[in-house]
PDB file of N, CA, C and O in Angstrom:
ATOM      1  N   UNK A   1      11.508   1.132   0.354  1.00  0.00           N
ATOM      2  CA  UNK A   1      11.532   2.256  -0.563  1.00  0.00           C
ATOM      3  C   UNK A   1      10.597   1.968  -1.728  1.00  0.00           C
ATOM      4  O   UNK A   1      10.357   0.868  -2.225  1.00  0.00           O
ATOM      5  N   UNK A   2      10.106   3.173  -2.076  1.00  0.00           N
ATOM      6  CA  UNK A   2       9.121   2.927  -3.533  1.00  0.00           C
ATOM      7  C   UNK A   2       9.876   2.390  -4.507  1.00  0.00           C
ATOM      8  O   UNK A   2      11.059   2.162  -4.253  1.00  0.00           O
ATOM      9  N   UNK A   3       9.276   2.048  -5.964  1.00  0.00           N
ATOM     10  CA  UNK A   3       9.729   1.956  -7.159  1.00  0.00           C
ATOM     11  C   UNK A   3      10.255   3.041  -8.370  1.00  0.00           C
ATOM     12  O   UNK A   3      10.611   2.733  -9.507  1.00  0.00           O
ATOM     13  N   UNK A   4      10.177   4.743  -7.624  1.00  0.00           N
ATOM     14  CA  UNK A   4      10.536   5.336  -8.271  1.00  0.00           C
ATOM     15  C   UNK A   4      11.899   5.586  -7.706  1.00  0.00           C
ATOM     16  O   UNK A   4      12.171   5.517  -6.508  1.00  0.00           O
ATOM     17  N   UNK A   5      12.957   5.960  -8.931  1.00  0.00           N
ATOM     18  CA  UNK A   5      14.440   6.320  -8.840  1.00  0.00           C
ATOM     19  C   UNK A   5      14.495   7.208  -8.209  1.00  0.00           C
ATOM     20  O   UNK A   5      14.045   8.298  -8.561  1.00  0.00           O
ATOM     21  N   UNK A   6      15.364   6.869  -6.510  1.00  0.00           N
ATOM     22  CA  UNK A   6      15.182   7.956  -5.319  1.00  0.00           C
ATOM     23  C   UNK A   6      16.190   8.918  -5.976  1.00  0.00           C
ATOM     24  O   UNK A   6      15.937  10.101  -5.748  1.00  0.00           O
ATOM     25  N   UNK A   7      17.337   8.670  -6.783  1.00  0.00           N
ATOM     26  CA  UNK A   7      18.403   9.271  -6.793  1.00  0.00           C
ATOM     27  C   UNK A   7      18.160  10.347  -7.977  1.00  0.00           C
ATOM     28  O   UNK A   7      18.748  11.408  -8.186  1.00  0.00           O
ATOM     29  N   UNK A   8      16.954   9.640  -8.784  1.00  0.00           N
ATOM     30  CA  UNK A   8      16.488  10.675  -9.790  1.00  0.00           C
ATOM     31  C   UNK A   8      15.633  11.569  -9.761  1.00  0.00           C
ATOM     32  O   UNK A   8      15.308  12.310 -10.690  1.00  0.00           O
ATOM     33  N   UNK A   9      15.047  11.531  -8.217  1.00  0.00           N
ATOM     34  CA  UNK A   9      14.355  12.676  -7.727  1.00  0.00           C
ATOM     35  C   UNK A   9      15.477  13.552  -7.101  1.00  0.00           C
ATOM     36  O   UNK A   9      15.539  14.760  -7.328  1.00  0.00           O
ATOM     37  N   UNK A  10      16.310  12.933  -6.350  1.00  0.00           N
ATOM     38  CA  UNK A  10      16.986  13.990  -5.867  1.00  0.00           C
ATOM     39  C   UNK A  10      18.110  14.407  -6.579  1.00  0.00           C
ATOM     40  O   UNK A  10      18.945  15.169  -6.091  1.00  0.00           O
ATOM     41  N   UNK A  11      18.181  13.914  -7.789  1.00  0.00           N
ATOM     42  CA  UNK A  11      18.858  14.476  -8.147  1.00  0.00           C
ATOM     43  C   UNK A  11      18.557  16.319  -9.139  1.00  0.00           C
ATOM     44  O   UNK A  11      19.178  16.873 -10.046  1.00  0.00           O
ATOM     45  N   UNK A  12      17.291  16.705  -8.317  1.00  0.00           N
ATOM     46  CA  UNK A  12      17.281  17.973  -9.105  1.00  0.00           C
ATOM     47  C   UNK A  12      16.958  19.039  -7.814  1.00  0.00           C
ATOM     48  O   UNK A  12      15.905  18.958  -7.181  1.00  0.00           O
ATOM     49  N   UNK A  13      17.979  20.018  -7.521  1.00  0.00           N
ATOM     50  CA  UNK A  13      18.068  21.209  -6.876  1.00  0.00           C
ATOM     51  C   UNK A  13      17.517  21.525  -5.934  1.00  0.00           C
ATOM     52  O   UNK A  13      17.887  21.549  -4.761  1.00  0.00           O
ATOM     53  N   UNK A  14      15.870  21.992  -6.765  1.00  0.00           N
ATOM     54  CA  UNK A  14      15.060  22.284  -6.169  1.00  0.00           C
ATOM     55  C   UNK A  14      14.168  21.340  -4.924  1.00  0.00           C
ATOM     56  O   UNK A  14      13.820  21.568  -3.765  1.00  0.00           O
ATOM     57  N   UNK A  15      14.039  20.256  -5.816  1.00  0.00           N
ATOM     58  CA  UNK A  15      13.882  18.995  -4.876  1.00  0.00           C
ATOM     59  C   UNK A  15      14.687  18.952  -3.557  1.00  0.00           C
ATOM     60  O   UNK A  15      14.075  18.860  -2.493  1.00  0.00           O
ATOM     61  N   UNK A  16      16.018  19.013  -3.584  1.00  0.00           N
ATOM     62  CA  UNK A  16      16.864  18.819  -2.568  1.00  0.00           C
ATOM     63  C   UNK A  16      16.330  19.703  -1.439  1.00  0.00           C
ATOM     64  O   UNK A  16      16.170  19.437  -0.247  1.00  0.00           O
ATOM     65  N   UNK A  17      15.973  21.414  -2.490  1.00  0.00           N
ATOM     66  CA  UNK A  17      16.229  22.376  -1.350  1.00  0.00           C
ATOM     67  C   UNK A  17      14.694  22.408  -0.137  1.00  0.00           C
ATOM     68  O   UNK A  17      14.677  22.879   1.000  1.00  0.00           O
ATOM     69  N   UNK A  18      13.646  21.793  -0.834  1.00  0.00           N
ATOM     70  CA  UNK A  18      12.146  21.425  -0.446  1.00  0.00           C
ATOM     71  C   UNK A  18      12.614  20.437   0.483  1.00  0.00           C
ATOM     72  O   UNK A  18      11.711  20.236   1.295  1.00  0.00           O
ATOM     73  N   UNK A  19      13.817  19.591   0.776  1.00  0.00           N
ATOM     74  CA  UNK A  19      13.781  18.546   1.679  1.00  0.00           C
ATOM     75  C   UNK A  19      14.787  19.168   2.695  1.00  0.00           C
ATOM     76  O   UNK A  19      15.030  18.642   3.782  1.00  0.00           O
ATOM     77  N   UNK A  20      15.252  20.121   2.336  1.00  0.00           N
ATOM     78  CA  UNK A  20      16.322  21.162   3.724  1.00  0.00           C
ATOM     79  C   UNK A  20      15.380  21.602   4.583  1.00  0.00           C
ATOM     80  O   UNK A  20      15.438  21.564   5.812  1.00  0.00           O
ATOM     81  N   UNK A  21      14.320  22.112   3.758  1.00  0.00           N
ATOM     82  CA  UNK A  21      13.436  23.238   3.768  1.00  0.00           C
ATOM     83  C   UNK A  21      12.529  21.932   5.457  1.00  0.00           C
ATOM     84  O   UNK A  21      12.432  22.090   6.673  1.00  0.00           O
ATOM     85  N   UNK A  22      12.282  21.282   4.888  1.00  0.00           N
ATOM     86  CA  UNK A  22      11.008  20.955   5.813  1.00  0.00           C
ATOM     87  C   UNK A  22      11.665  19.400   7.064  1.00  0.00           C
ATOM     88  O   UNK A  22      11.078  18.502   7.668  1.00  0.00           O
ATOM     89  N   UNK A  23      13.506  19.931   6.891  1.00  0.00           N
ATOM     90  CA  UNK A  23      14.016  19.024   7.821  1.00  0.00           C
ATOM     91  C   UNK A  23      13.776  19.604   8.983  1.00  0.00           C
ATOM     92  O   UNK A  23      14.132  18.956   9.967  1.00  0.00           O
ATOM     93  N   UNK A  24      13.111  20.975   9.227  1.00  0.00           N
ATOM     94  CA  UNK A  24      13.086  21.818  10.369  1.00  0.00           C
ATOM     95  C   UNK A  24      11.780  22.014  10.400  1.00  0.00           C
ATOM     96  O   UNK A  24      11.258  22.989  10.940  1.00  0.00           O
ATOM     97  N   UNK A  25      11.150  21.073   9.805  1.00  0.00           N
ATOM     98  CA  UNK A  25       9.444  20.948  10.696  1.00  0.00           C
ATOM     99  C   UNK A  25       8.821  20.779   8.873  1.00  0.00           C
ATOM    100  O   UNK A  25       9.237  20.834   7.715  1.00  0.00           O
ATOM    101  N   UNK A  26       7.635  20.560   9.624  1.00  0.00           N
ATOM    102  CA  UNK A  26       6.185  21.005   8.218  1.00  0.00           C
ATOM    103  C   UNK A  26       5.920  21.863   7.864  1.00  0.00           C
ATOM    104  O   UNK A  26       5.953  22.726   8.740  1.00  0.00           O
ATOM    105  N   UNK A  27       5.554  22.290   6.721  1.00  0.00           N
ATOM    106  CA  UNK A  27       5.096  23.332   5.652  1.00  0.00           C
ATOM    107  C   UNK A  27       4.148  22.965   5.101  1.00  0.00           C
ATOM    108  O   UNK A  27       3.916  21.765   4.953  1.00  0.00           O
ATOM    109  N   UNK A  28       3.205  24.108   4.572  1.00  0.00           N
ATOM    110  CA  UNK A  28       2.132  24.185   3.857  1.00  0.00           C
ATOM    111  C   UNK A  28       2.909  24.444   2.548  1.00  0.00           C
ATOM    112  O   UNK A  28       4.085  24.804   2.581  1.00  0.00           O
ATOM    113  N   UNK A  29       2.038  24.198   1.059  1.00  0.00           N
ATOM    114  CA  UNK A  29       2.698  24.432  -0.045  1.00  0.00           C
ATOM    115  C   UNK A  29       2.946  25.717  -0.111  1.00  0.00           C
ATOM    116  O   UNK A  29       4.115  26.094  -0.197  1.00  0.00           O
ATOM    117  N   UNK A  30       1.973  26.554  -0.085  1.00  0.00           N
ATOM    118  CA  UNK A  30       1.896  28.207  -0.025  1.00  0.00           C
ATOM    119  C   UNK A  30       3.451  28.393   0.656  1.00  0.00           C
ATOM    120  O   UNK A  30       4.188  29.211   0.105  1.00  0.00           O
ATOM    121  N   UNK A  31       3.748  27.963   1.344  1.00  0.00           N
ATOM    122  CA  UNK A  31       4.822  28.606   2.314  1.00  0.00           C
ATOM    123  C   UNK A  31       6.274  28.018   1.543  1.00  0.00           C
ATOM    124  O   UNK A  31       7.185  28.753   1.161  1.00  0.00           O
ATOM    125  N   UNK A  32       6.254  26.874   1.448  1.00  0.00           N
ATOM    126  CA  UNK A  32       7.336  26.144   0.425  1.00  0.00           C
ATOM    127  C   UNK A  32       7.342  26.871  -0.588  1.00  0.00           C
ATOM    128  O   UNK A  32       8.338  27.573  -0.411  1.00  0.00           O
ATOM    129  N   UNK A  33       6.637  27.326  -2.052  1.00  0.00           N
ATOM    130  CA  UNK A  33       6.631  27.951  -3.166  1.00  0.00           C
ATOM    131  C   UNK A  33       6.894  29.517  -2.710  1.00  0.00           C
ATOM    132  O   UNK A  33       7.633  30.347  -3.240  1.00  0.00           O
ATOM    133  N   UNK A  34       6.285  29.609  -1.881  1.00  0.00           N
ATOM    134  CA  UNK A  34       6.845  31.221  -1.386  1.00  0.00           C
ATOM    135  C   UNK A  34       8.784  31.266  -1.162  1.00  0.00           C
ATOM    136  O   UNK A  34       9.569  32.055  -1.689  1.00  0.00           O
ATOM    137  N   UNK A  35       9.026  30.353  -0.397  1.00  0.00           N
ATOM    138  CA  UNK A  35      10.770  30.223  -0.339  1.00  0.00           C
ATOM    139  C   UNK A  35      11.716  29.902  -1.393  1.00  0.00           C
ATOM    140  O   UNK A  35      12.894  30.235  -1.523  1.00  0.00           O
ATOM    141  N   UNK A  36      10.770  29.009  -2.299  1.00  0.00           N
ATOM    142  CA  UNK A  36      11.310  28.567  -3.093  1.00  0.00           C
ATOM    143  C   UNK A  36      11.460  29.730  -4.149  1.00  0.00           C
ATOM    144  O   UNK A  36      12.585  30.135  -4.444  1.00  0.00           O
ATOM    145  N   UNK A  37      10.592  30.141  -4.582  1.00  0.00           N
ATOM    146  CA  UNK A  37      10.114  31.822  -5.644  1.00  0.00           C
ATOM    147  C   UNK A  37       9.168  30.779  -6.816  1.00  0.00           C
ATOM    148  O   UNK A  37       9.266  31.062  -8.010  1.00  0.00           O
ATOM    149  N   UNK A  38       8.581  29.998  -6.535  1.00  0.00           N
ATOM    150  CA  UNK A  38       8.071  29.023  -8.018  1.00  0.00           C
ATOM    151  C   UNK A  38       6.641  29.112  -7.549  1.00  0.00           C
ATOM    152  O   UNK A  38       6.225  29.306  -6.406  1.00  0.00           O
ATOM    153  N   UNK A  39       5.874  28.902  -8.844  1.00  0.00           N
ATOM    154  CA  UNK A  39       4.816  28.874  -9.091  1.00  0.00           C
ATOM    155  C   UNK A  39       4.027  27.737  -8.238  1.00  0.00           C
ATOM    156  O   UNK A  39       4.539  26.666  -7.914  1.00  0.00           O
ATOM    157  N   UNK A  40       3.210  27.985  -8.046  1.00  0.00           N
ATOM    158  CA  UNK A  40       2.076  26.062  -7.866  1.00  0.00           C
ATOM    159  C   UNK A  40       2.234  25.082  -8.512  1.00  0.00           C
ATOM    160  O   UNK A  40       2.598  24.001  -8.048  1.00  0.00           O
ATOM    161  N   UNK A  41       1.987  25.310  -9.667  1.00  0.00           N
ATOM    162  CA  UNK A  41       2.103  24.238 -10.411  1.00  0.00           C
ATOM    163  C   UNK A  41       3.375  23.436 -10.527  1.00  0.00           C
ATOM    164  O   UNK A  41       3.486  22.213 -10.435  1.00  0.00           O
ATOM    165  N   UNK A  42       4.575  24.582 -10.807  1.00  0.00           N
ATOM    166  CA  UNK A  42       5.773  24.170 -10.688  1.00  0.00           C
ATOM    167  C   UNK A  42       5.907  23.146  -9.555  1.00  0.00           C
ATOM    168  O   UNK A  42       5.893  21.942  -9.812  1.00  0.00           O
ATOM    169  N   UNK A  43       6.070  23.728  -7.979  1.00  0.00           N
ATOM    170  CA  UNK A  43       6.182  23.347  -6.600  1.00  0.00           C
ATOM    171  C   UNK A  43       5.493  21.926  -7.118  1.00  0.00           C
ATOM    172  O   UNK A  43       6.236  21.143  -7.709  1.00  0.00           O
ATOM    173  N   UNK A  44       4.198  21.589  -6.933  1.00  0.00           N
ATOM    174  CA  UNK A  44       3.166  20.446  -7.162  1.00  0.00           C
ATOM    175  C   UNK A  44       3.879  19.104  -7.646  1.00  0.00           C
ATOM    176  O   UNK A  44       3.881  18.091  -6.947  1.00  0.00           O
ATOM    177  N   UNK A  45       4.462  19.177  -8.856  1.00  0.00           N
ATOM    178  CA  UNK A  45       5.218  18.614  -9.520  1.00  0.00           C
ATOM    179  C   UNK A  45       6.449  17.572  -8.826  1.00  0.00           C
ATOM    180  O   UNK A  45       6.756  16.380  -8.816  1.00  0.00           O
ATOM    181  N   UNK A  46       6.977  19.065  -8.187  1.00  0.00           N
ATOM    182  CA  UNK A  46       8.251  18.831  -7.581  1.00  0.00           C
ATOM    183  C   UNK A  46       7.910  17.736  -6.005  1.00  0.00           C
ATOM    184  O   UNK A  46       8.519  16.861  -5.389  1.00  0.00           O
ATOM    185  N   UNK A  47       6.632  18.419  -5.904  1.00  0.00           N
ATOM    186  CA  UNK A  47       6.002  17.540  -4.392  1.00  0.00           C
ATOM    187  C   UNK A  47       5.603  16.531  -4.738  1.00  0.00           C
ATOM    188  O   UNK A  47       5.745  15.752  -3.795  1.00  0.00           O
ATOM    189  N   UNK A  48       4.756  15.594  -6.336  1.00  0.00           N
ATOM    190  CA  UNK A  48       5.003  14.773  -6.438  1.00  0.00           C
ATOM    191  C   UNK A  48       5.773  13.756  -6.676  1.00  0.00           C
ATOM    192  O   UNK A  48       5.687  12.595  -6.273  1.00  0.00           O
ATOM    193  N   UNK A  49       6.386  14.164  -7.226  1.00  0.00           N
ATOM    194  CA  UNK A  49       8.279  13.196  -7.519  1.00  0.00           C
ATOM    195  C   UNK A  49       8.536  12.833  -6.088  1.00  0.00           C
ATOM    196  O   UNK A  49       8.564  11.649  -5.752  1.00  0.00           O
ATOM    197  N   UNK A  50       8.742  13.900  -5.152  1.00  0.00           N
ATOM    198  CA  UNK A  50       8.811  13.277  -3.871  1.00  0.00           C
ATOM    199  C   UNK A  50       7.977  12.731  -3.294  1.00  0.00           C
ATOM    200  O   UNK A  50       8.493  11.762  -2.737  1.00  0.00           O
ATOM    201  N   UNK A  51       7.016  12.782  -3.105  1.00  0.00           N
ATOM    202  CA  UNK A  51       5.853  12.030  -2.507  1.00  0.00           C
ATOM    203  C   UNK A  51       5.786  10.522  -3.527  1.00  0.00           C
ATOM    204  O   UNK A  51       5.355   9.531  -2.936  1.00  0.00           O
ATOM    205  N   UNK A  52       6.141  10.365  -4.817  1.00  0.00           N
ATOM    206  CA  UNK A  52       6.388   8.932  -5.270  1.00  0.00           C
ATOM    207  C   UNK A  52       7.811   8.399  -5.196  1.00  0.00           C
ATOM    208  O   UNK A  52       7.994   7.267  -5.643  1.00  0.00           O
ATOM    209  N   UNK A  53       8.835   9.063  -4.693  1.00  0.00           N
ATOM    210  CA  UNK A  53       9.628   8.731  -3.872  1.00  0.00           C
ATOM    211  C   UNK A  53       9.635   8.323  -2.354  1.00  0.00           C
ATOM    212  O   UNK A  53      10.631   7.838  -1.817  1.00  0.00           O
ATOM    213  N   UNK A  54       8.376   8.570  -1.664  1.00  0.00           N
ATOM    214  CA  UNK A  54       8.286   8.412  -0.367  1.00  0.00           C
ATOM    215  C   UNK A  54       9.281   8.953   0.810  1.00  0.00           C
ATOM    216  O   UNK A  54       9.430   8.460   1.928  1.00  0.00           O
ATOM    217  N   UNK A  55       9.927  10.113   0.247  1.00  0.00           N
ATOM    218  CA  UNK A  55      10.774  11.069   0.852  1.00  0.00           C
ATOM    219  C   UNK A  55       9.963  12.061   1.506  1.00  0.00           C
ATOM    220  O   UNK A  55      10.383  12.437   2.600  1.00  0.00           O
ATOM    221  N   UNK A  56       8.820  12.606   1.050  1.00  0.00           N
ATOM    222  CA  UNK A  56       7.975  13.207   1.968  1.00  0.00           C
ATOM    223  C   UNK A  56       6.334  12.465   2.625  1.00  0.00           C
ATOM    224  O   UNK A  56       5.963  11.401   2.129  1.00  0.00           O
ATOM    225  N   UNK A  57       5.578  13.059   3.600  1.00  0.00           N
ATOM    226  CA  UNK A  57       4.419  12.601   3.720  1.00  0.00           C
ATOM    227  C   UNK A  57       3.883  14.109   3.787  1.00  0.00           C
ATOM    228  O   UNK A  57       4.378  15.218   3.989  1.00  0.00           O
ATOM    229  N   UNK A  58       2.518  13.540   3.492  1.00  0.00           N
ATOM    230  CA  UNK A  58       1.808  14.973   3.723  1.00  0.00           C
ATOM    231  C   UNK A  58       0.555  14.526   4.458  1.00  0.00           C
ATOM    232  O   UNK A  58       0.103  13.382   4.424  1.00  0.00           O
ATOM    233  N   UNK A  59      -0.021  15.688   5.211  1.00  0.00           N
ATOM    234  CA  UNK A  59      -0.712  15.405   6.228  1.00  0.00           C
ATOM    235  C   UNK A  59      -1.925  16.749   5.844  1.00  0.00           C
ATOM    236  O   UNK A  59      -1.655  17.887   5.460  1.00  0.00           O
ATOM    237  N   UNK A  60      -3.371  16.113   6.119  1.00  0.00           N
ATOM    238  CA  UNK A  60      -4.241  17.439   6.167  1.00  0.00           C
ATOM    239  C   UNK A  60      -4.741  17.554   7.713  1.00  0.00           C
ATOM    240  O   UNK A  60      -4.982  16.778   8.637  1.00  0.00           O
ATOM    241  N   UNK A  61      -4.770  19.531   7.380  1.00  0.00           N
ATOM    242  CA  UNK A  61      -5.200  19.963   8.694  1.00  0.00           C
ATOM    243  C   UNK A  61      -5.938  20.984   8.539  1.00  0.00           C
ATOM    244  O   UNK A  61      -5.416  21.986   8.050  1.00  0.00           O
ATOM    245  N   UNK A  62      -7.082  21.004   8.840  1.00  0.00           N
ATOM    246  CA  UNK A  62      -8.345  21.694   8.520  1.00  0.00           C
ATOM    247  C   UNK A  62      -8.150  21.907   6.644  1.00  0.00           C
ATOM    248  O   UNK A  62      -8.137  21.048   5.762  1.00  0.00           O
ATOM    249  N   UNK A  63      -7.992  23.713   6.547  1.00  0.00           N
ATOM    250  CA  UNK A  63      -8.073  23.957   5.012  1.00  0.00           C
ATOM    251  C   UNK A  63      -7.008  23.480   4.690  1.00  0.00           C
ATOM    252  O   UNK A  63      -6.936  23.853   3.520  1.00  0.00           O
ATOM    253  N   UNK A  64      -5.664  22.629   4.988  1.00  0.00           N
ATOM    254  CA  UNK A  64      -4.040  23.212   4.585  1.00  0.00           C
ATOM    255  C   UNK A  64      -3.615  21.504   4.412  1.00  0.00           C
ATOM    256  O   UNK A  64      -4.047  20.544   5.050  1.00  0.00           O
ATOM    257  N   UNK A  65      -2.656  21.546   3.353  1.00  0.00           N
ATOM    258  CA  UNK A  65      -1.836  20.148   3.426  1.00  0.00           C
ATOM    259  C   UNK A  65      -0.813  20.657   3.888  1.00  0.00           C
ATOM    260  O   UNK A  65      -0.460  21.739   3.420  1.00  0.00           O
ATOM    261  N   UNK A  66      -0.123  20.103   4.821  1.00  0.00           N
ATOM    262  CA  UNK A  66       1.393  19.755   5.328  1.00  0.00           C
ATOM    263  C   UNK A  66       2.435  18.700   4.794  1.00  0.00           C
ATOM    264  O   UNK A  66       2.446  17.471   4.726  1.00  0.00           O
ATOM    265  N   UNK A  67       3.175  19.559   4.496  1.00  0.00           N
ATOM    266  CA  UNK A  67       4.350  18.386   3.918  1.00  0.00           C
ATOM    267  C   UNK A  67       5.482  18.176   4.651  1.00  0.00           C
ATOM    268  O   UNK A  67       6.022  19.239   4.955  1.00  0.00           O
ATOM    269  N   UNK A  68       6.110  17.084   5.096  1.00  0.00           N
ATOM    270  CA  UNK A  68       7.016  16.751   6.429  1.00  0.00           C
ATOM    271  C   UNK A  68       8.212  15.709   5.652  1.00  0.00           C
ATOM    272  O   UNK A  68       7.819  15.068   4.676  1.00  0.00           O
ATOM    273  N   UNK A  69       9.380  15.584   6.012  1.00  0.00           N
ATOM    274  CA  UNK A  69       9.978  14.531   5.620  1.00  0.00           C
ATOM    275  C   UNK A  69       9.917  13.069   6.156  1.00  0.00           C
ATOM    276  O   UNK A  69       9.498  12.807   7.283  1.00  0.00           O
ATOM    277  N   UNK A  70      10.287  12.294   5.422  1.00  0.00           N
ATOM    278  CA  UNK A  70       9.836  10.946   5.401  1.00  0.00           C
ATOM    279  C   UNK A  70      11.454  10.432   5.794  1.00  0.00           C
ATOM    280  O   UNK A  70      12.273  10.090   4.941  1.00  0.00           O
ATOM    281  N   UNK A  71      11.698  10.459   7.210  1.00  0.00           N
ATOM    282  CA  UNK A  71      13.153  10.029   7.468  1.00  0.00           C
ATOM    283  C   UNK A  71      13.143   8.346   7.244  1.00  0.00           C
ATOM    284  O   UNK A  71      14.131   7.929   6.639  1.00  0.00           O
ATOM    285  N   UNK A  72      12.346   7.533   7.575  1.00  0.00           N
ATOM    286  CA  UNK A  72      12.548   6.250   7.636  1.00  0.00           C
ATOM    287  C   UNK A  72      13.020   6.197   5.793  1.00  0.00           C
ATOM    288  O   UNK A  72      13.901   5.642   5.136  1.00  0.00           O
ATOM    289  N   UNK A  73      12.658   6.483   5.704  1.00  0.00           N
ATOM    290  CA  UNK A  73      13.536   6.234   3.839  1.00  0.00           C
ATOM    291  C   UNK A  73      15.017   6.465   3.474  1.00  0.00           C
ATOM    292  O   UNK A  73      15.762   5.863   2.701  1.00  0.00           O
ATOM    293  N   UNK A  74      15.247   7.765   4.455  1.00  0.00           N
ATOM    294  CA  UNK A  74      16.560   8.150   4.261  1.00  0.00           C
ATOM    295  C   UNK A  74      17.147   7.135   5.459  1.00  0.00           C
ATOM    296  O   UNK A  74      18.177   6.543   5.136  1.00  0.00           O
ATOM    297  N   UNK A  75      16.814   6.957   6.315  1.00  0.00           N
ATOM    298  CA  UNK A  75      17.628   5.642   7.301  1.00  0.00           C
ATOM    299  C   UNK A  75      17.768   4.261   6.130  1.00  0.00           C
ATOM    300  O   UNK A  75      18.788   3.583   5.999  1.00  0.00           O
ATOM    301  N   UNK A  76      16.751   4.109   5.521  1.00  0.00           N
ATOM    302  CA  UNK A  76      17.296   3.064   4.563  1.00  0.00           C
ATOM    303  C   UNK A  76      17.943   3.128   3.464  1.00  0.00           C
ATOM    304  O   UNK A  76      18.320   2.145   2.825  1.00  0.00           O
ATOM    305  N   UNK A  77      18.204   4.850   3.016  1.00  0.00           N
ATOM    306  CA  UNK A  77      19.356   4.966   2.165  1.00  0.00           C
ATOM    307  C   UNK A  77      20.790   4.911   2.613  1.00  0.00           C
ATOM    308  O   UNK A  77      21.766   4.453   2.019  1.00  0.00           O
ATOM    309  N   UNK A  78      20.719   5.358   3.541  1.00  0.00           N
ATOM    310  CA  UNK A  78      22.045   5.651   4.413  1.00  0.00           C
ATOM    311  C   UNK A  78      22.184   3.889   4.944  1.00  0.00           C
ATOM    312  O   UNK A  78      23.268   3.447   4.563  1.00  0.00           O
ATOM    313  N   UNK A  79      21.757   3.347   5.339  1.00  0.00           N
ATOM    314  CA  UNK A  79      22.285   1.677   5.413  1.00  0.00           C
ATOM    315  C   UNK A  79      22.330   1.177   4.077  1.00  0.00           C
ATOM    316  O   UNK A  79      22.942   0.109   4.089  1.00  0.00           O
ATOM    317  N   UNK A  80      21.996   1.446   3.076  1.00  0.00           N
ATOM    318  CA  UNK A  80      22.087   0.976   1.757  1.00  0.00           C
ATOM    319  C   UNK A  80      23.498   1.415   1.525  1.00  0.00           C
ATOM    320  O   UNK A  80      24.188   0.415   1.721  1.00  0.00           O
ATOM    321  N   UNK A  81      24.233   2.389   1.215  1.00  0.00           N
ATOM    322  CA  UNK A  81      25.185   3.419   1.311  1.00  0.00           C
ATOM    323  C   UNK A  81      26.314   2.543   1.685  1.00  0.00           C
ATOM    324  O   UNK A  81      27.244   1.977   1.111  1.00  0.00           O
ATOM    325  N   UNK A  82      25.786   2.680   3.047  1.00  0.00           N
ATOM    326  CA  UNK A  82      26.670   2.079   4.205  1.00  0.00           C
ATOM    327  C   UNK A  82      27.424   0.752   3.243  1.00  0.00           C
ATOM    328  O   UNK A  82      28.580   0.725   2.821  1.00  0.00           O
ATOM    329  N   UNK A  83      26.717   0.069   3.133  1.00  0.00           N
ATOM    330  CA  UNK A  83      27.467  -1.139   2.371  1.00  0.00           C
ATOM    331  C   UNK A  83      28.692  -0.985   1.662  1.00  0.00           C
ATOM    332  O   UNK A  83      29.662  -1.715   1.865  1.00  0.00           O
ATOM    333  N   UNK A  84      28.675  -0.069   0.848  1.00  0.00           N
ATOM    334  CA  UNK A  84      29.822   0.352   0.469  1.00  0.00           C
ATOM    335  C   UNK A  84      31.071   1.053   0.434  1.00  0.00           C
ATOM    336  O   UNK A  84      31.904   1.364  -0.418  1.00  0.00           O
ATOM    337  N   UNK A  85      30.807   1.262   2.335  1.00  0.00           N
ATOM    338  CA  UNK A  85      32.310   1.681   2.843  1.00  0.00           C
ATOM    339  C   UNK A  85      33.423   0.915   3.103  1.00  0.00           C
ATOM    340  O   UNK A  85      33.697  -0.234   2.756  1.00  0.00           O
ATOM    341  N   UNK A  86      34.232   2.000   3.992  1.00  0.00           N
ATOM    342  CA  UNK A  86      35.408   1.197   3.359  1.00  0.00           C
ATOM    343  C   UNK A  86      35.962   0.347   4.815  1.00  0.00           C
ATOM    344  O   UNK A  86      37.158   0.224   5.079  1.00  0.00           O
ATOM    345  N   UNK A  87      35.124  -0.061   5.459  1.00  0.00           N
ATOM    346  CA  UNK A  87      34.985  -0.840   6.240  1.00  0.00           C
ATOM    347  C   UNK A  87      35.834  -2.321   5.964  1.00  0.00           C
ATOM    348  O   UNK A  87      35.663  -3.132   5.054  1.00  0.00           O
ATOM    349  N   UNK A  88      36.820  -2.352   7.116  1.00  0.00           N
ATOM    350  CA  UNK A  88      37.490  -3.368   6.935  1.00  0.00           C
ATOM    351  C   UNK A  88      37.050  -4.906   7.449  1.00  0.00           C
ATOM    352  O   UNK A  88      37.785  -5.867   7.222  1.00  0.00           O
TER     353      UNK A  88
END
């Protein structure tokens, strides 16, 4: 995992809803800010926090960036997690 606070990226809304959003494939930003109702700039922001979280990757394809989730991160949150059940 990166050095930025995963829990302090996700911990804001919109963030969360950008990572629902693209558990069911890739998106272009245009298409994310369109669902979302937010501006570019706004969205941008929000895509970098995650992208320095390493929760998303983005990929170019011809004119368009694609943004996809970054599951190997969340497999290492969820074993991180894990530690603290209540496992006898």
């Amino acid at each position: 995992m990166s050095d930025t606070n995963i829990f302090k990226v996700l911990a804001d809304k919109q963030r969360r809803d950008i990572l629902l959003m693209l558990k069911n494939g890739r998106m272009n930003a245009g298409e994310i800010a369109e669902q979302l109702g937010v501006t570019p700039a706004a969205l941008s922001y929000h895509l970098k926090l995650l992208k320095g979280a390493d929760l998303i990757m983005e990929y170019k394809q011809k004119n368009f960036i694609y943004y996809e989730i970054n599951t190997s991160v969340f497999d290492e949150l969820i074993l991180w997690i894990g530690q603290f059940g209540g496992g006898k």
